[in-house]
C-alpha positions as CSV (number, residue, x, y, z in Angstrom):
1,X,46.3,137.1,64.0
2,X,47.1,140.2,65.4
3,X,44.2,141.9,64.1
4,X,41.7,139.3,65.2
5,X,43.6,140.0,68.8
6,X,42.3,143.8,68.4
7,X,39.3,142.9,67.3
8,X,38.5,140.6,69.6
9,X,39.6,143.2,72.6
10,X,37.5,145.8,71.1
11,X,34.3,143.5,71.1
12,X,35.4,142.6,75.0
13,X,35.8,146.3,75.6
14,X,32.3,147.1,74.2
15,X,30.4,144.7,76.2
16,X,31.9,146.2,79.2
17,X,32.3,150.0,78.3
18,X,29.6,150.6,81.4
19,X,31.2,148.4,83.7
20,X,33.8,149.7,87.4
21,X,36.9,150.3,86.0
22,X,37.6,146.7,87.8
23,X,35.7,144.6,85.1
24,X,37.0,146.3,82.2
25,X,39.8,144.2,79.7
26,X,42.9,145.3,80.3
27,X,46.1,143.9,78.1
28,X,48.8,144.0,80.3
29,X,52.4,144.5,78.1
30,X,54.3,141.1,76.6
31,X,56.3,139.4,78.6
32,X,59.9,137.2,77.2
33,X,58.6,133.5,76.4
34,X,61.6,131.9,75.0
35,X,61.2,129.0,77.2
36,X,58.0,128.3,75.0
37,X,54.2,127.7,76.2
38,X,54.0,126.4,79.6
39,X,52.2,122.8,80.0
40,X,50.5,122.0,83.0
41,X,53.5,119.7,84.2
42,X,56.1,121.2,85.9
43,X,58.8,122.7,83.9
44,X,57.6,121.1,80.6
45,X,57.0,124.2,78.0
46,X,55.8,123.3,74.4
47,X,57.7,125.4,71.1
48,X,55.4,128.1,70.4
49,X,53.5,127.6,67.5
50,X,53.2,130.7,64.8
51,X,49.4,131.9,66.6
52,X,50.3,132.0,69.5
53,X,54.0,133.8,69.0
54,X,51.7,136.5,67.9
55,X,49.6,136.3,70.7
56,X,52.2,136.5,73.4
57,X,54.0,139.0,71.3
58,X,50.8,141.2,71.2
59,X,50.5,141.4,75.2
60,X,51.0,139.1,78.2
61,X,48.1,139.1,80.9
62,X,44.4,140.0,79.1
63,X,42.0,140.7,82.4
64,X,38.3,140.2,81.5
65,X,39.0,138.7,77.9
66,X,36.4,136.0,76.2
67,X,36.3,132.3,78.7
68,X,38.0,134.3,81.9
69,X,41.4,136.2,81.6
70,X,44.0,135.3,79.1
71,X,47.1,133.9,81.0
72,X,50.6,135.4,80.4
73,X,53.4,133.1,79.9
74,X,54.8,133.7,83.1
75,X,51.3,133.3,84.7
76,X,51.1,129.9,83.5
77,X,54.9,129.4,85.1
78,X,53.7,130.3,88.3
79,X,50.4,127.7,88.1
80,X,53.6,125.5,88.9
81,X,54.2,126.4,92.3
82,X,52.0,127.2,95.2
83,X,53.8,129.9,97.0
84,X,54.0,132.0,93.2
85,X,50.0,131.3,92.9
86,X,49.0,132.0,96.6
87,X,50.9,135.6,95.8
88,X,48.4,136.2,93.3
89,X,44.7,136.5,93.9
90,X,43.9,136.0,90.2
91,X,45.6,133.3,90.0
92,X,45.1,131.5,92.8
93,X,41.0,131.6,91.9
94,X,41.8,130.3,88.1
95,X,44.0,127.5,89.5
96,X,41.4,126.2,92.5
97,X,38.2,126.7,89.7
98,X,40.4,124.5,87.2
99,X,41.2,122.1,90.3
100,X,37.5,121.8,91.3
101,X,36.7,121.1,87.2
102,X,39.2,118.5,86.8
103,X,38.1,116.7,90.2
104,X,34.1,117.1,89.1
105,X,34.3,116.8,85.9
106,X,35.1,112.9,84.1
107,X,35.3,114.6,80.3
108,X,37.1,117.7,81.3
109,X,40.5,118.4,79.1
110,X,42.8,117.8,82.3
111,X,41.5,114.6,83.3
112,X,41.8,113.2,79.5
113,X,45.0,114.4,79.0
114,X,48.7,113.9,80.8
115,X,49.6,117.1,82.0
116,X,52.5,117.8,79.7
117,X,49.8,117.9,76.8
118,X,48.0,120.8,78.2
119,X,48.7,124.4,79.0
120,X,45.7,126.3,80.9
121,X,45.6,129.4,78.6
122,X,42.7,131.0,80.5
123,X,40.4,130.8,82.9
124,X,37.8,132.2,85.7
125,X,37.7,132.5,89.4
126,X,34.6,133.6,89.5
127,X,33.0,130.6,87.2
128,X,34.3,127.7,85.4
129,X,34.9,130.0,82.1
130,X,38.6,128.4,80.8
131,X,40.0,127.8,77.8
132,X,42.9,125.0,77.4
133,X,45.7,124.5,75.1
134,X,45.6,120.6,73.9
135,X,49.1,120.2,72.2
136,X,48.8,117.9,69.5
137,X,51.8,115.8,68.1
138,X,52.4,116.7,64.2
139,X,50.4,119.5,64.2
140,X,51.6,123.2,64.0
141,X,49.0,124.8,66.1
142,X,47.3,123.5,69.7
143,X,43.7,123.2,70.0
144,X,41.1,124.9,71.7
145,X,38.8,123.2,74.4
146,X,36.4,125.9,75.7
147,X,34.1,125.6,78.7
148,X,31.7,128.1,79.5
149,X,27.4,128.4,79.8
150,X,27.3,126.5,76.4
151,X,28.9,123.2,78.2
152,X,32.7,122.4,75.7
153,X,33.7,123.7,72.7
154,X,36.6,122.5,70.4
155,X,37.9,125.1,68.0
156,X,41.4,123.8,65.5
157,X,43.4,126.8,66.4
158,X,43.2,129.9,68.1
159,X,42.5,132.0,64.9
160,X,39.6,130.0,64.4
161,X,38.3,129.9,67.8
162,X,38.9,134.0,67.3
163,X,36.6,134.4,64.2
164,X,33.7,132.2,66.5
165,X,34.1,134.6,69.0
166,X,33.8,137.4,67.1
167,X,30.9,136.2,65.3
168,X,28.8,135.1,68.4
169,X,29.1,131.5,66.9
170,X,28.3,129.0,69.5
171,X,27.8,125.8,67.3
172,X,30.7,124.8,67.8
173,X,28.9,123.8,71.6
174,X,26.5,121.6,69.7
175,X,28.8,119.5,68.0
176,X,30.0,116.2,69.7
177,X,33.3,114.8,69.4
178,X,32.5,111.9,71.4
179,X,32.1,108.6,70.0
């Protein structure tokens, strides 16, 4: 996991080697998640699964990573209250873009799922790039559910949705799960 992290930093990095110093990836150092994940409800956290203990371990905030910036653990914490996201430019964009999605959108992940099911794990607020955590009962690891130019994608885990990125595989846009 941890090298497809690298990896996957390096590819970000080399799509933006030209850009301002602004809209280059920056990994911002880990930050203590014993807690666990945060969900989207209020002081609900999920147990970390194996992924993304590595993830979080690896670094907290990722600035201008694949779908938006990677959210810390404490960035999803604050998500939770208004005055913590109002403080934070960043993250007062990723939470109104994901508030505009979930109002506009009937098959987005946050108005399909209870709150305590999903953790925002990244997002945009500049477009409505975000990737959601869909924490599934019985299973060790949380899905993927992508939105970007391609419409949704749905990847089993984040080591999966990793090797897509890395790859420039956007099939996974193509294929339906719905009925």
């Amino acid at each position: 996991m941890k090298t497809l992290i690298e990896m996957a930093f390096a590819a970000t990095a080399r799509y933006r080697e030209t850009a301002d110093e602004a809209f280059r990836p920056k990994l911002l150092p880990p930050e203590p998640f014993s807690k666990g994940v945060p969900t989207l409800q209020a002081g609900v956290y999920r147990s970390v699964s194996p992924m993304l203990k590595e993830r979080f371990e690896r670094c907290g905030r990722w600035t201008v990573a694949s779908h938006g910036d990677w959210l810390s653990t404490a960035d999803m914490e604050s998500l939770w209250s208004e005055a913590d996201t109002a403080a934070d430019a960043l993250l007062y964009g990723i939470k109104q873009s994901q508030i505009a999605a979930a109002e506009g959108w009937p098959n987005e992940a946050s108005s399909l799922f209870r709150p305590e099911r999903l953790s925002l794990f990244a997002g945009s607020e500049y477009s409505y790039e975000r990737i959601y955590l869909l924490w599934i009962e019985f299973e060790d690891e949380p899905e993927l559910w992508v939105y970007d130019a391609n419409g949704q994608s749905r990847y089993r885990d984040l080591s999966t949705y990793l090797q897509a990125y890395l790859a420039e595989d956007v099939s996974a846009a193509s294929q339906s799960w719905r009925a």
